[in-house]
Backbone bond lengths (Angstrom), bond angles and torsions (degrees), N, CA, C in turn:
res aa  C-N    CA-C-N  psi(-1)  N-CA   C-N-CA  omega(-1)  CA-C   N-CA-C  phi
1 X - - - 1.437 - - 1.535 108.66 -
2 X 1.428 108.60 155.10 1.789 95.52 -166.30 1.833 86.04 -119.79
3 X 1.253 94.27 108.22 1.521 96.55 169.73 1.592 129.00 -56.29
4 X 0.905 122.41 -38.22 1.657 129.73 171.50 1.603 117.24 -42.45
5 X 1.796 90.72 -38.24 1.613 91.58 172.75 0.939 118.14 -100.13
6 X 1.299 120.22 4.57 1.812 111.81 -178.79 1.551 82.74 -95.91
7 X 1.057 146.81 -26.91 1.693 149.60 177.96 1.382 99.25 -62.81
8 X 1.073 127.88 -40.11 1.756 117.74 -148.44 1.590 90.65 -106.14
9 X 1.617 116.29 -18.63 1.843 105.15 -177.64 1.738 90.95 -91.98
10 X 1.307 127.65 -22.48 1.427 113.18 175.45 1.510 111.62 -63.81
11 X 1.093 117.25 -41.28 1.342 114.10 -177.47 1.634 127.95 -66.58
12 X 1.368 82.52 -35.89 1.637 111.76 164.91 1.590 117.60 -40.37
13 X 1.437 107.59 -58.24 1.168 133.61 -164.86 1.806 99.06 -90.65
14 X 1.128 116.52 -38.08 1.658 109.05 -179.92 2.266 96.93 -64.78
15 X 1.586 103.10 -56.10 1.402 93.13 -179.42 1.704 114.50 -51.36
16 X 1.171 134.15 -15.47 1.872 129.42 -175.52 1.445 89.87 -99.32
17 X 1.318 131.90 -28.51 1.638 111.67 173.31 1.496 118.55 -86.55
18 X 1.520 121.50 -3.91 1.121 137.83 -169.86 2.044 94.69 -93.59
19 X 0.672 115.07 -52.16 1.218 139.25 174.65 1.412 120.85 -60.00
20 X 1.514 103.24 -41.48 1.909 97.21 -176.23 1.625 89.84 -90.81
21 X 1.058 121.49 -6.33 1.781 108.19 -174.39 1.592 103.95 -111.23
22 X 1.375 127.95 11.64 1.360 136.06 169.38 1.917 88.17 -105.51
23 X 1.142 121.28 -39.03 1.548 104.89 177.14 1.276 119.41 -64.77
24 X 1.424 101.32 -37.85 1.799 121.92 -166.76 1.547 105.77 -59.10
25 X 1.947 107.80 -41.81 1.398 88.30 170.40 1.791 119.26 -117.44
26 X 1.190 102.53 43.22 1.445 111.96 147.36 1.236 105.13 -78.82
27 X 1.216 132.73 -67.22 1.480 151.16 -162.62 1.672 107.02 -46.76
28 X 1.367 99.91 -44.99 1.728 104.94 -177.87 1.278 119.44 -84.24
29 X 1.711 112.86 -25.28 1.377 120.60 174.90 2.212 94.95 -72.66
30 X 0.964 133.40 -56.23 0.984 141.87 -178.85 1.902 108.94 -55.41
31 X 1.155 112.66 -44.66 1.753 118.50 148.96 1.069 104.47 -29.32
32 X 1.255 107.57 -80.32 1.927 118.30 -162.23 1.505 105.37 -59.64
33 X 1.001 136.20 -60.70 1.326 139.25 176.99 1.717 98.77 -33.43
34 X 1.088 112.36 -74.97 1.779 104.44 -179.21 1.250 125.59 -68.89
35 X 1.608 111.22 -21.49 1.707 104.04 153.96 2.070 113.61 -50.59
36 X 1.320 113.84 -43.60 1.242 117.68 178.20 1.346 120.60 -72.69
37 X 1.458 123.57 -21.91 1.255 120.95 168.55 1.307 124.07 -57.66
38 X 1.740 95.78 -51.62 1.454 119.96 166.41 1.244 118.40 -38.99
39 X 1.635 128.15 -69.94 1.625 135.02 152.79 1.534 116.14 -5.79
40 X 1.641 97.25 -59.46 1.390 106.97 -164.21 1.668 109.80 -61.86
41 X 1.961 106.80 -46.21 1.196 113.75 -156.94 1.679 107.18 -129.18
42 X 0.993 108.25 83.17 1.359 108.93 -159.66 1.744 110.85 -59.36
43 X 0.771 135.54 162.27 1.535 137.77 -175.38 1.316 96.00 -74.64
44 X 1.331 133.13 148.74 1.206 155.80 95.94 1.448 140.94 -8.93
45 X 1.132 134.16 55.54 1.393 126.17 -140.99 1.740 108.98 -66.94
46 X 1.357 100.08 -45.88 1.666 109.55 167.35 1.459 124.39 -70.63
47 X 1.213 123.43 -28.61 1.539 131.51 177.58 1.828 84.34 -81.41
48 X 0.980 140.80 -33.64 1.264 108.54 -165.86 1.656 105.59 -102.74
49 X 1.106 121.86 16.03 1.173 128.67 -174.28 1.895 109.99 -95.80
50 X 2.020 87.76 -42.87 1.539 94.65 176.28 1.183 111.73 -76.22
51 X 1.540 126.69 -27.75 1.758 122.43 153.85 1.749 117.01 -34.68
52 X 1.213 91.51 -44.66 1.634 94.06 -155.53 2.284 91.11 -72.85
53 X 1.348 112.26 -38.97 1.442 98.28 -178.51 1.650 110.34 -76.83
54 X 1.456 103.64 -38.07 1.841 105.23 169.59 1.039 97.54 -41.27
55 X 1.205 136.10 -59.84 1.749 124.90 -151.84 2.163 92.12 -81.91
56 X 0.936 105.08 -56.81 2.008 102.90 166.97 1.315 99.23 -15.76
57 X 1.357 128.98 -95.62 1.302 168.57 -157.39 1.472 99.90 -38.82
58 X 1.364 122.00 -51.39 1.389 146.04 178.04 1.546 99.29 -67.09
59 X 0.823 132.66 -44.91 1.886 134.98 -163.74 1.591 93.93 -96.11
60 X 1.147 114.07 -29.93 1.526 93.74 171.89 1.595 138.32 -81.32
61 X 1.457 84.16 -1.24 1.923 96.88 -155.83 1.913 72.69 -112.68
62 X 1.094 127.92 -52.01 1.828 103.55 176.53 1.681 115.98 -52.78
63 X 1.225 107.87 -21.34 1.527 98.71 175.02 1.552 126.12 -98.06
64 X 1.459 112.10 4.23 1.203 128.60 -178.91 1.878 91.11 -102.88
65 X 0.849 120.41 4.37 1.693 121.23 160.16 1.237 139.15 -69.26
């Protein structure tokens, strides 16, 4: 067995687990933040509905150009 490389893939492997669990809680701190936005500003179900055809309405009339 060549020790150098079983050394250099451990390390290897500690930096991608070091790494997916520094992403993991970006991701959840960034969760929570928009769970609280949400709290703050609750959706609109009808205002965001007339967004969604305003913006329709808009894409159809640039392609009718």
């Amino acid at each position: 067995m060549n020790v150098p490389f079983v050394i250099i893939c451990f390390g290897i492997i500690a930096l991608l687990i070091y790494s997916a669990v520094r992403l993991s809680r970006r991701i959840n701190e960034r969760l929570a933040e928009l769970d609280a936005e949400r709290e703050r500003n609750p959706l609109d179900p009808f205002s965001a509905l007339m967004e969604l055809y305003r913006l329709q309405e808009e894409r159809k009339r640039g392609r009718g150009r």
